[in-house]
N, C-alpha and C positions, 0 to 999 in steps of 0.2 A: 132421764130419757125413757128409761122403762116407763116408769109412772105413768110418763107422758102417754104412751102409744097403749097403755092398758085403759087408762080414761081415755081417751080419745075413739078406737075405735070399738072400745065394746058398748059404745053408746045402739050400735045394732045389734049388739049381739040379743036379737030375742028369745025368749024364753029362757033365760039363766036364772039358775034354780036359787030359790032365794032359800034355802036350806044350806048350811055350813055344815064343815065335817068337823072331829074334836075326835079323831080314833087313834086306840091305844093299843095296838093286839102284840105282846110279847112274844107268843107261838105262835107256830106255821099256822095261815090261816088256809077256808075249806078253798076257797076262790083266791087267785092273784089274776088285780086286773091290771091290763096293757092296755093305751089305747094306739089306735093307727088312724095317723091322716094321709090319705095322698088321695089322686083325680081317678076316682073308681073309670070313668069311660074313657082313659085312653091308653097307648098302646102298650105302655109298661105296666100303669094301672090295672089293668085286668086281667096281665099273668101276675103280676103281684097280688091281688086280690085273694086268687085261688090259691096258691103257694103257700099264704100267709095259713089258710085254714089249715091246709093238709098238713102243715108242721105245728099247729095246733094240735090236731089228731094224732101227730107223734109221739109228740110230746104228753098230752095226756095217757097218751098210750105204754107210754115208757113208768114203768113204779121208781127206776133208780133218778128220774128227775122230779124236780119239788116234790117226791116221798109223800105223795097224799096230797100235796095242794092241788088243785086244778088251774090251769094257767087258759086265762080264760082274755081274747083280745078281740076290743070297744071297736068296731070301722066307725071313721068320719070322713063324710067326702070335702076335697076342698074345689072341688073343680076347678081346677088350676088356677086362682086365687089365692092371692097376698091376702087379702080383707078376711075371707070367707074361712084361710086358711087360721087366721089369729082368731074367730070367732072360734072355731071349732077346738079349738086348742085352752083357749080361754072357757070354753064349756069342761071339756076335761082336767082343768085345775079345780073344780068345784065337786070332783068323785075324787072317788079312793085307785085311784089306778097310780101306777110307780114307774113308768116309764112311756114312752110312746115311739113308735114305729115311725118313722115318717121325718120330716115332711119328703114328697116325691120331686119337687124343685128348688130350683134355685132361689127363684124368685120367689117363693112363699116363705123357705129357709130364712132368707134373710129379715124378714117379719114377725116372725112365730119364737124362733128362737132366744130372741131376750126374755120370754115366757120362761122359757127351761132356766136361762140364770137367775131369773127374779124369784121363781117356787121351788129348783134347785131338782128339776126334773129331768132327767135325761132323754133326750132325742136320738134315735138310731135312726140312721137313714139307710137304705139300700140301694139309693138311687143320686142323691144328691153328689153331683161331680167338681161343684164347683172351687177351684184351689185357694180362693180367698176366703172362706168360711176356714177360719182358723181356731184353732183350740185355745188362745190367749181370748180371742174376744166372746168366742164361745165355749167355755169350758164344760157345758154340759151336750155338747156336738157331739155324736160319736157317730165317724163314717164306716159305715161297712160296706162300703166297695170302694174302686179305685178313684182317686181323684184325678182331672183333669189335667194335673201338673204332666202324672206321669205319662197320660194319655196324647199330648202336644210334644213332649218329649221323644217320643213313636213316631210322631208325624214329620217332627222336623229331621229326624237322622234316615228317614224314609227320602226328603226331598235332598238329604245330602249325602246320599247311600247313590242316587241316581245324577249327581251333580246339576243342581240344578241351584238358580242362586236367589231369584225372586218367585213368589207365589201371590197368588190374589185368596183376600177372603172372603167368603161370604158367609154370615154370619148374623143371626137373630140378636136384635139392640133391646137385648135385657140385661140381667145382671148374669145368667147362664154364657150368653153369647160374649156378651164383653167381655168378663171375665177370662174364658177359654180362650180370644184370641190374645190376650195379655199374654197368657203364659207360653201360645205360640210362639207371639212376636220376641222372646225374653229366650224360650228355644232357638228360636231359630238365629238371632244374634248371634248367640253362643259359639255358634259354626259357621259365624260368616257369610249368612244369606241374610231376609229380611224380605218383610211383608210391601209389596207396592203398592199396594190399593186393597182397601176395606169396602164391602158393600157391606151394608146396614139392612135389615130388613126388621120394619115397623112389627112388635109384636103386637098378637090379637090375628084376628081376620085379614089377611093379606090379598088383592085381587090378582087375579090371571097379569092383566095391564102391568100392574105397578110390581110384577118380578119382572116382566117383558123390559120394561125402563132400567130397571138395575142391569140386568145380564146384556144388554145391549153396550151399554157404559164398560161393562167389564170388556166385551169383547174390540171398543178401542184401544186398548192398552198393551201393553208389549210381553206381558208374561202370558203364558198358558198355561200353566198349572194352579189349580181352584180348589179350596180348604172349606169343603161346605161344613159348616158348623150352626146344626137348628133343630129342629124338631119334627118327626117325621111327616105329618102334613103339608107342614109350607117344606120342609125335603123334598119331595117328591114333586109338589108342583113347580121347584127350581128346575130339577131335571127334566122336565113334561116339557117345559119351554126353551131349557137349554137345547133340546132335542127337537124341538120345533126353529131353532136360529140356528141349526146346524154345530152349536158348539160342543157334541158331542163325536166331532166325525174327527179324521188323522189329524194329530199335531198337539189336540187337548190334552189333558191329562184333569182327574176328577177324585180328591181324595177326602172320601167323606168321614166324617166321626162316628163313635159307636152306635149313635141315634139310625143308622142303616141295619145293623145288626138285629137290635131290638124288634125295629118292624118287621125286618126280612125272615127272623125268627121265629115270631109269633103268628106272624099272617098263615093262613090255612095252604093248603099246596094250591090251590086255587088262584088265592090272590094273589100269595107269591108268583105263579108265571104271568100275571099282565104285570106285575112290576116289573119284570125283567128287560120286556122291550125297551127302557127307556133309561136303564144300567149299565147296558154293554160298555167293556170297558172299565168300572167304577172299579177303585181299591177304597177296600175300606176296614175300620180296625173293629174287633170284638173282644171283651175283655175274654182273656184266658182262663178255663177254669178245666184242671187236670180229668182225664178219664179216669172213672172209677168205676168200680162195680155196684156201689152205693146208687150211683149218678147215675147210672143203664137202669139198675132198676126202676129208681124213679119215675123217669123218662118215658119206661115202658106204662107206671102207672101214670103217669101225665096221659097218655093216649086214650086210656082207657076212661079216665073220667070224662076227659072231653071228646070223645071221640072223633080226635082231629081236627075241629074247628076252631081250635087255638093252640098253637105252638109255645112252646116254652122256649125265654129267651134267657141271657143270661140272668139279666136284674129278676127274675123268675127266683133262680137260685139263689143270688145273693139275699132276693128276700125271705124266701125260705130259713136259710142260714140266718138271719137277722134276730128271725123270731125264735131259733134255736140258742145263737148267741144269748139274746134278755135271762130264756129260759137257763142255761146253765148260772149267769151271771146272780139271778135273783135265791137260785139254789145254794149257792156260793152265801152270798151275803145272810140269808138265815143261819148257814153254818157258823157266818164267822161272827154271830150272833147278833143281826140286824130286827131291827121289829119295826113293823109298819106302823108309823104314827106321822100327825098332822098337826101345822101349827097355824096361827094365825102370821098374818104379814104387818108387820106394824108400820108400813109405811102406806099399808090400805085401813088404816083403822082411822083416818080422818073422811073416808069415803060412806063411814059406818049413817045406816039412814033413811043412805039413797035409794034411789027406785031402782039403781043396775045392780045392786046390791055386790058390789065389786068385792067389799071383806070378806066374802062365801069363798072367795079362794085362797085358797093355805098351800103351806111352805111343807114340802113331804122332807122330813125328819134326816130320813135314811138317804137321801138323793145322795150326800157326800162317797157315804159307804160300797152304795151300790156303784155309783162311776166309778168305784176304786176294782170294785169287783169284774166291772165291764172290761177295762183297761185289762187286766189280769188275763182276763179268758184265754183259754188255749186248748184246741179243739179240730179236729177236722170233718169239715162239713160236707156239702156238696161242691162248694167252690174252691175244696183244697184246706188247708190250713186256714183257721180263722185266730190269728195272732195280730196284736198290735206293736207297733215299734215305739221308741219314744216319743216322737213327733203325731202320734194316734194316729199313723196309719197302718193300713192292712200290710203285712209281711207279703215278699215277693211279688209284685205286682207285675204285669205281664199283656200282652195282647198277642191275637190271632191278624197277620195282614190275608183277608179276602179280595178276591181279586173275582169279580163279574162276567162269567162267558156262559153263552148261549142262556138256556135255562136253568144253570148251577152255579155251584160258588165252588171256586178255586182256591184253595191253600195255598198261598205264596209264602209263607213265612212265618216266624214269629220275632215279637221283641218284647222284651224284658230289661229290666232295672239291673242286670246280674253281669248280662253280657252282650245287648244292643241287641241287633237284628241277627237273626241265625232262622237256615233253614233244620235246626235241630228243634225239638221240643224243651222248654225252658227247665223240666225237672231234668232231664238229661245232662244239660250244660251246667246245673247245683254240683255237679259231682265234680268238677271240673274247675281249677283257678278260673277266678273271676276275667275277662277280656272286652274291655269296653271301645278297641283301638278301631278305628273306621275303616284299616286293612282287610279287619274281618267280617265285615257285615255284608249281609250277602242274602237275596231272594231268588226264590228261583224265578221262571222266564212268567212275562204279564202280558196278558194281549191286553193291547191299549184302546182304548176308544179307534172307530174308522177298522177294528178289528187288524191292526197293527202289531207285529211282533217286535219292530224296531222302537227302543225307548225314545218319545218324543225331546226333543232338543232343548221343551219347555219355555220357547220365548218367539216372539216375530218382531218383525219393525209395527211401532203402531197403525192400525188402519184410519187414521183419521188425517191423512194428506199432509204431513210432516217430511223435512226431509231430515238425514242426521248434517247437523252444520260442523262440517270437519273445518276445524282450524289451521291455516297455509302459512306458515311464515313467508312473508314478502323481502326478498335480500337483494344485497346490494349487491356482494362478489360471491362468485362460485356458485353463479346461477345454473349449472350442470346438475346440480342436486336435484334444487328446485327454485321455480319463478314462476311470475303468472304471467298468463298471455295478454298482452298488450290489449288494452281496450274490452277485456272481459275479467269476469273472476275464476273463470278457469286455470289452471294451472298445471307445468308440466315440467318433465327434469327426471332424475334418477329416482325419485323418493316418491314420486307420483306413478309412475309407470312401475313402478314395487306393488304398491296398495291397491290400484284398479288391477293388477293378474291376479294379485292374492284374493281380491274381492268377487273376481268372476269366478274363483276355483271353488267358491261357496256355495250349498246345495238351495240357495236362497238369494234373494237380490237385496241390495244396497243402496236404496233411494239416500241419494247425499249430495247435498253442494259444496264446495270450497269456497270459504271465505280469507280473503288476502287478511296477514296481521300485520302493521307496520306501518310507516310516513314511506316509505320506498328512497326516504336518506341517506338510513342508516341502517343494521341489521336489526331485528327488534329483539329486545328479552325472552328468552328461550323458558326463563323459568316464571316470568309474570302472562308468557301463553300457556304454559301449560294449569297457573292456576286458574287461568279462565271454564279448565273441566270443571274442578268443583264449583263453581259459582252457577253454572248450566248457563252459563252463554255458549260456551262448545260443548258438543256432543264427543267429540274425540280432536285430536293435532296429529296430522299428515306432515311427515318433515323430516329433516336430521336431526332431528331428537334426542340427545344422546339419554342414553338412561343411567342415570343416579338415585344417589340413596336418599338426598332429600324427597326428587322427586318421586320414587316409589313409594314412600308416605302419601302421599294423596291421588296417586292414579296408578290404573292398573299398565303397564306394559306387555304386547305383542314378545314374540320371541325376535331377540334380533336379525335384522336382517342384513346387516351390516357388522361389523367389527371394527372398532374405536380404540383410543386411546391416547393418553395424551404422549407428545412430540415435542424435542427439543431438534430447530432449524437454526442456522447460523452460517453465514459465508467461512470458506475453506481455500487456503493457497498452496500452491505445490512446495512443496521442500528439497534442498538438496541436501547434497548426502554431506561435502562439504569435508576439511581436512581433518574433522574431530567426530567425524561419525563413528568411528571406532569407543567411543566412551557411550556412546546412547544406548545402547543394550541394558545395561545397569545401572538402577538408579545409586544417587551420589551415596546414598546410606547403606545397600547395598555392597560399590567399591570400597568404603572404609570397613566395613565389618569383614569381608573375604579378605585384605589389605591384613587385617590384625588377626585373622585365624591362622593366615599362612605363617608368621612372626609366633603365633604361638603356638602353632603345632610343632615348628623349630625348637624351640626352650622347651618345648614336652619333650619332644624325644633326645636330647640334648642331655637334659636331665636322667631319663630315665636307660641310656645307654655311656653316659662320661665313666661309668667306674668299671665296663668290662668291656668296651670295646676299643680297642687302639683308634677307629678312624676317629670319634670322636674326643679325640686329646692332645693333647699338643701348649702351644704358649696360646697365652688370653686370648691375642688378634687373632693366631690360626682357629680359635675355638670358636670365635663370634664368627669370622667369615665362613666356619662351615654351618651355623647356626640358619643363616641366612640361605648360603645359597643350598644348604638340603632342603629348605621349606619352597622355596621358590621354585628348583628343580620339580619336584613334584607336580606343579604345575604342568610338565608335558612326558611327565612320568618318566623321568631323564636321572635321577638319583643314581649315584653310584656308589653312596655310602652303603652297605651293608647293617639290617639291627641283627642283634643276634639277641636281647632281652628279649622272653615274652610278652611282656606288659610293652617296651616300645614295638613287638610286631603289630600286636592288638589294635593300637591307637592308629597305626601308618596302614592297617586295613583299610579300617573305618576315615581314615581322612583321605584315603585313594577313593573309593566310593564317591564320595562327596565333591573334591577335584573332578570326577568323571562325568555326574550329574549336572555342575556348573558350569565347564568347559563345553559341553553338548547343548546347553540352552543359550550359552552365550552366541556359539555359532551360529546355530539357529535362527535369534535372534540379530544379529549381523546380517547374513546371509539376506532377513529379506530387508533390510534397511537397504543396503546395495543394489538388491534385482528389484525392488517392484517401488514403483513413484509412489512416494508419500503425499497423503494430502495435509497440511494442519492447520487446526482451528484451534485459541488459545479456551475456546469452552470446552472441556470434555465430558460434560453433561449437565443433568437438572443440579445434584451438590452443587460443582464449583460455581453455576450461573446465581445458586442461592447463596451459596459465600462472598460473593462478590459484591459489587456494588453497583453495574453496568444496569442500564433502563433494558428493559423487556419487553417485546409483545407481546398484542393476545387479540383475537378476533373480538369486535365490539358483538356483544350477546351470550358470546360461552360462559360455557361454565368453567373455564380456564381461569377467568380472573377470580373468581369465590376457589376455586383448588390453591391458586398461588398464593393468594393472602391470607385467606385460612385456614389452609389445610398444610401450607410447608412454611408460612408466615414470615415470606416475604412483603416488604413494605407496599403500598398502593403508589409512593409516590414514584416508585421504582415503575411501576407498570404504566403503558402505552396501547392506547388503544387503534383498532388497525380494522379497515372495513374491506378491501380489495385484496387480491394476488398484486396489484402493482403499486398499492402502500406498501405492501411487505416487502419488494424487492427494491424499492426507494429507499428504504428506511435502513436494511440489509447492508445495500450499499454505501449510506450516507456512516453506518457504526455510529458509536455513544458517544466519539468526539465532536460528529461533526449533528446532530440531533439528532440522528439515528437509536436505532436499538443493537445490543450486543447479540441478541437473537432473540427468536420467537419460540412461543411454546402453542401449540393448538395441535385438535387433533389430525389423527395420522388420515385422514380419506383426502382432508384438505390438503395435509403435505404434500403427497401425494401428487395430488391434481395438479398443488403449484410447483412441487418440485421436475412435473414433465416440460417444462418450458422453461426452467431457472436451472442451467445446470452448475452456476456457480457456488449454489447453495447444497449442502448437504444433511442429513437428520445426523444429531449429533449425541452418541449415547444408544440404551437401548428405551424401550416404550415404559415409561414409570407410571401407567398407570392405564389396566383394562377393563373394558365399557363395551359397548355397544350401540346400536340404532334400532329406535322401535316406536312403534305406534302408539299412542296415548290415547286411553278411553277412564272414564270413569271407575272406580273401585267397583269389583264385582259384578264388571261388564260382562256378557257371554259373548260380546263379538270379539274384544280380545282375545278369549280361548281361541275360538274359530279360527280368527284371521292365523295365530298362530301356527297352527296347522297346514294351515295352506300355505306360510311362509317355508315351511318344512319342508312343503311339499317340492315347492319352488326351487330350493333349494337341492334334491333330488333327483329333479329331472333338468337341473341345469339351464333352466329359463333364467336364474336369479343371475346368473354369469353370464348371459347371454344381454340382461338388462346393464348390467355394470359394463360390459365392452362397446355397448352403445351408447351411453351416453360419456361416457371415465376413459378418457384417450390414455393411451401408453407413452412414456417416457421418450419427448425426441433426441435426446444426448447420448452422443455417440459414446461406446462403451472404448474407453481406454485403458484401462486396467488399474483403476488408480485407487487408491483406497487408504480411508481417513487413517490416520499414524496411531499406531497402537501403543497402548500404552507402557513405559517402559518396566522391564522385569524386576520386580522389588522384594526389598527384605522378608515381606508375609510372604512369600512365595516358596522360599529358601529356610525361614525360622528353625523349621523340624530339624531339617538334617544338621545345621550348626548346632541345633542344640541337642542331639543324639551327638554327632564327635566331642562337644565341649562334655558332658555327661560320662565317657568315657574316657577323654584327659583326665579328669578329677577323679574319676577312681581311680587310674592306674598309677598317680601323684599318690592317692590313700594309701593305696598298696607298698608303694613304692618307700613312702615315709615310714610306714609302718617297720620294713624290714632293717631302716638303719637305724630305728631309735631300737627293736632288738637288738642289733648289733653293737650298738652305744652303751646300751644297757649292761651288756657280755662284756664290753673291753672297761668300762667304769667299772665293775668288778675285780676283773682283773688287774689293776691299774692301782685300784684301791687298797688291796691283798698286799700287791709288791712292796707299797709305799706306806705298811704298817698304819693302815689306817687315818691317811690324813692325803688331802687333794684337796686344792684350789678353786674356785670357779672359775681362772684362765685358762684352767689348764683341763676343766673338765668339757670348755667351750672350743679348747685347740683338738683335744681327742675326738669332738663329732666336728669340726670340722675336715679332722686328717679323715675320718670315715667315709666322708662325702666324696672327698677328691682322689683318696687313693684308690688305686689300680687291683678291680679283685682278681686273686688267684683263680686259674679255670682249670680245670682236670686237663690231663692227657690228653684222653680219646678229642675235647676242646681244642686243644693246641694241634693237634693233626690234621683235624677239621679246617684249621684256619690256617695249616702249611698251605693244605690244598687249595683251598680258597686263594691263598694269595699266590700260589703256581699258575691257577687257572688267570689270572687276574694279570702277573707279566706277560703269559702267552696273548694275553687279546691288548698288551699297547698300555698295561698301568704303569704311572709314571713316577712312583714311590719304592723304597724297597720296606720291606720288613726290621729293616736294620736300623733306616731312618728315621720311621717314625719311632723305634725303641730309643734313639737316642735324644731325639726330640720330646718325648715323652722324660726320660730321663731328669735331661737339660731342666724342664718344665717343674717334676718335681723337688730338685735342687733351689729351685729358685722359691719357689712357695715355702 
């Protein structure tokens, strides 16, 4: 392909020097030549032009650079020329020059440059922005200013710094333009906006007329925010006519590329203020290039050469800087001992002959060395830091956003690669962790075009006689929402008189029709209307709409204006209380578990009092009957046994606690089984109706039938579909024996509605499941936002409640006090505390065991001693168990305690003496 475009178009190139070069210079030569292409007559071109000498002048000026060479650079004009630009370029493969400046576009760039891979010559541009000129396809590219990527990436966090979601572009149809809105459109993605409309503008000569046709086309469309992206002649004649069609007055928004910078910088103070008239307004970016002291002086010398009839703009400096760059790079490369030599191309040596004499151009030797040297540089220049990254581009890359008032330019901001839009200066924020979050971006205040301080809204309805065709579900029951009006396609109800207040509270109007969805049979698909938004048959659905997560995948939702959820309804009969309502407080698993704590907190203390206290002892039956009725007594805290163990006071705390707990919820629980009318329903909610096996409702269209069979996976054959309030109370009433449904599930606004007229029926359970009601517009709608707001708003000043009490009647069943049977008090309820008393039974049992297997341990000793060393295992099994049962000795100061004790105890009516149970005790052990 090379080959192809060196034979093909140097078939013009005239006058190529039919002279070859064959040079071999080891040492610094007296001359190093550079050449430069780019369009001497325009507006970059001619502060580049100058820049490029004066850093020639530097540069030979300086003895510590090329040390004696003289760096000496060729101009070639391409006048903005693909053809003219590979002529020119193709002439300088045929000299001894090692590098070239240039090219100044896009569009030449991409023609000239297989030149640089095929003779292995490096190209530095200081101009070329384009982000598709890459280093894999062009490896001898070297850009020295910023690329376009980063420049579109400014623009897009510009339009999402100000929330704005669609932009228009306008935009020169070359390889410059296209390009640049590539990497817009791929920006602005990123963030969730995106490009609506592209205007093209024909490169070359463009007429007055044919912008007039384009800008007209823009101004039917619905975004107002414009990405002028071109060159500063057909630039300016955009806005000369934008400004003639009024689209520079309130509401526009106008953000241009650096190509504003350039001209606004360069032009003399002159021309700059007739440019200004037709700018008001305009934000636009400039690449960022640090203050320095280097860079004032300069500046000041720029004045003075041209005595102000040319301003210096950025690409100024970066050119300057370019020609400084080559200069250290080619210094570099002598060092690291490069030598200028030239070879033939052996894929031009079958051209050898010809009259174009094409083999006169040779392959420079050193190209490899020197791009290594170029890549390497690191230096600061005029524009800052001149470093390359590993992707070759410039380090820190940065922009100024200018903002257009009166006769000057306003600083609104900057952005940088580092840390997004900041009203800091970007070396400032270097010092600082990196912060790219969009909490932080931030400009200060812009006057907008129309000389406006309020940020434009950036969108209107199209001017071109459209209306938005909002889509109406057409229903069957619970036409109070909404329904159309007979013999039109108007419509009206709760969901409609929502959307027209929310829609007038808009600083703007809402040309819209309502379109009915449905046969008016049945209710229609809720979720095959709403994908009618993406297909653009609807503009938006007015409706009860519930919002899900399916549906938030493809349309954007209003904030709700309602509150949802789904409902379990089912018929409800009164209860009596009846001769065994005394058991329904506690469930059956409940009664058996309290049933056996009482039975064994008796054998606990039983156990842990039989060897020291008289009341517990006696013959087997008197032991089991007190076993019994001490656990029981506890129950109304009626015990008259005395413990005197610490370990059985411990356990008969903690099991009085727990008695006191259960006894107080039982009553409770009683108490209102007795005073307040039970309602019951054998469903107690969404579980048991999904455990079950009973048919279901569900309104034909919700999205109730996709929750129940998919979402909690109940069967479909189970579910019943139901289009009226008075299917559902037919069906209610007819129940699953007779083909009815055991209840219905839909949401709560409908229950609602129909539970004010059905007082047989009650919601059953509580809400399993929360949603809401909202508008449906397309992904990235701006009137979504809006409307939302004014739903907000509605909502605030109490119109929204005012809408719901007029058309959403209230409840006519009379209040009786009655209310669905709650459910009875269960084992999870209770678990803790049985299992904190059972926790401390088994330790005081530990304990308890503990001290008679010591004591076991002390008389098998003893036992062992008497009987000379020999014992049985009968008898070593009869001594722990004479331990268990015999009666321990207690001190004195004990047995007084327990005179008194039992003094106190005849005087209140006790019906034992001290004597008898000694002998009954007695009796007891005789017999054991």
């Amino acid at each position: 392909m090379s080959v192809f475009w060196i034979v093909l178009l140097s078939t013009l190139s005239l006058g190529v020097s039919s002279d070859g070069l064959s040079v071999n210079t080891s040492s610094r030569p007296v001359v190093v030549n550079v050449g430069a292409i780019f369009t001497f007559d325009s507006t970059i071109g001619r502060v580049a032009k100058l820049a490029i000498e004066e850093a020639v002048k530097d540069i030979n000026a300086n003895s510590t650079v090329l040390k004696g060479s003289r760096f000496n650079v060729i101009f070639r004009n391409s006048n903005c020329s693909g053809f003219l630009g590979l002529v020119e370029a193709l002439r300088f493969m045929e000299t001894d020059i090692l590098a070239v400046i240039g090219p100044q576009s896009s569009v030449v760039a991409h023609t000239i440059l297989h030149v640089g891979n095929e003779l292995t010559t490096p190209f530095v541009s200081f101009s070329v922005t384009d982000p598709t000129l890459s280093n894999l396809q062009f490896p001898y590219f070297v850009r020295a200013t910023q690329s376009d990527l980063h420049q579109m990436t400014a623009v897009a966090e510009i339009v999402e710094n100000y929330g704005w979601k669609e932009v228009i572009v306008v935009y020169l149809d070359d390889d410059y333009g296209r390009n640049g809105l590539s990497a817009l459109d791929d920006a602005l993605a990123a963030r969730r906006c995106r490009v609506s409309y592209k205007a093209g503008i024909p490169p070359g000569v463009v007429s007055r007329s044919d912008i007039m046709d384009i800008l007209v086309k823009v101004a039917l469309t619905e975004s107002r925010v414009i990405v002028l992206h071109t060159y500063p002649p057909t630039g300016f004649t955009v806005f000369s006519v934008a400004h003639y069609l009024g689209m520079m007055d309130d509401g526009y928004v106008w953000i241009a590329t650096d190509w504003l910078a350039s001209a606004l910088d360069s032009a003399s103070p002159f021309q700059s203020a007739g440019m200004m008239e037709t700018l008001q307004g305009v934000i636009f970016l400039r690449q960022y290039t640090p203050d320095s002291e280097r860079k004032r002086a300069f500046s000041a010398r720029w004045n003075k050469v041209t005595g102000g009839s040319l301003g210096l703009s950025t690409y100024g400096l970066y050119a300057y800087d370019a020609a400084w760059l080559l200069a250290h790079a080619i210094d570099s490369f002598f060092d690291q001992g490069g030598s200028i030599s030239f070879s033939n191309d052996s894929n031009l040596l079958s051209t050898r002959g010809s009259k174009l004499h094409l083999d006169k151009m040779v392959i420079f030797d050193g190209g490899p060395l020197l791009l290594k040297t170029l890549m390497e540089s690191d230096f600061v220049g005029l524009t800052g830091r001149v470093k390359f990254t590993d992707d070759r581009s410039l380090v820190s890359p940065a922009y100024e956003v200018i903002n257009v008032v009166g006769t000057g330019l306003h600083r609104v901001g900057y952005w940088s690669n580092y840390s997004g839009l900041s009203t800091m200066a970007p070396e400032a924020l270097y010092l600082h962790p990196p912060n790219r979050s969009t909490s932080g971006n931030q400009l200060k205040s812009v006057l907008w075009p129309g000389e406006s301080i309020r940020t434009p809204r950036g969108w209107v309805f199209p001017n071109n006689g459209k209306q938005l065709r909002i889509g109406v579900p057409r229903r069957v029951g619970y036409k109070e929402f909404v329904s159309q009006v007979q013999g039109t396609n108007n419509a009206k109800g709760f969901c409609i008189d929502v959307f027209t207040a929310a829609a007038n509270l808009l600083p703007y109007a809402v040309p819209h029709q309502f379109v009915p969805y449905g046969n008016g049979l049945e209710n229609p698909s809720y979720n095959e209307l709403v994908k009618l938004i993406t297909t653009g048959f609807f503009d938006g659905v007015v409706g009860d709409v519930a919002i899900t997560t399916n549906r938030t995948k493809t349309v954007d939702f209003t904030q709700p204006y309602a509150a949802s959820g789904l409902v379990v309804v089912a018929s409800v009969s009164k209860r009596n209380t009846g001769a065994w309502a005394f058991l329904r407080p506690f469930s059956p698993q409940l009664w058996a578990v309290s049933a056996a704590f009482f039975v064994f907190i008796g054998i606990v203390v039983w156990i842990l009092e039989h060897r020291m206290n008289d009341e517990f002892r006696g013959t087997p039956k008197q032991q089991l009957i007190t076993i019994f009725w001490f656990s029981l007594s506890t129950l109304f805290f009626a015990h008259r046994e005395t413990t005197v163990s610490t370990l059985g006071r411990a356990v008969l705390i903690i099991w009085l606690f727990v008695v006191l707990i259960i006894n107080s919820s039982y009553t409770a629980s009683l108490t209102s089984i007795l005073t307040v009318q039970q309602l019951y329903s054998p469903i107690k909610g969404i579980d048991s109706l999904r455990d079950g096996d009973d048919p279901i409702g569900y309104q034909v269209g919700s999205f109730a039938e996709h929750y129940l069979s998919e979402g909690i996976g109940i069967p479909k054959s189970r579910l019943r579909p139901l289009g009226s309030p008075e299917e559902y109370a037919m069906a209610l009433k007819r129940g699953p024996k007779k083909g009815g449904v055991a209840a219905i599930v839909d949401e709560r606004p409908y229950i609602e509605l129909f539970l004010a007229s059905q007082c047989q029926f009650r919601i059953i359970g509580q809400e399993f499941t929360k949603s809401g009601w909202g508008f449906a517009f397309p992904r990235d709608s701006p009137l979504a936002i809006d409307l939302s707001t004014a739903i907000l708003t509605l909502s605030e000043n109490g119109d929204l409640q005012r809408i719901h009490d007029k058309w959403l009647t209230t409840s006519t069943c009379s209040s009786d006090n009655t209310e669905l049977e709650s459910d009875r008090l269960h084992l999870k309820s209770f678990w803790g505390l049985y299992l904190l008393c059972g926790v401390a039974c088994f330790l005081a049992l530990v304990v308890y065991f503990i001290q008679i297997i010591n004591r076991y341990r002390q008389a098998a000793r003893d036992e062992f001693t008497s009987s000379e060393g020999s014992s049985s295992r009968s008898k070593r099994i009869q001594t722990l168990l004479s331990l268990i049962d015999e009666k321990e000795d207690i001190s004195r100061r004990d047995r007084k305690r327990r005179k008194l004790e039992m003094s106190m105890s005849e005087n209140n009516g006790g019906s034992r003496s001290e004597r008898e149970r000694d002998l009954r005790s007695n009796s007891f052990n005789t017999k054991s």
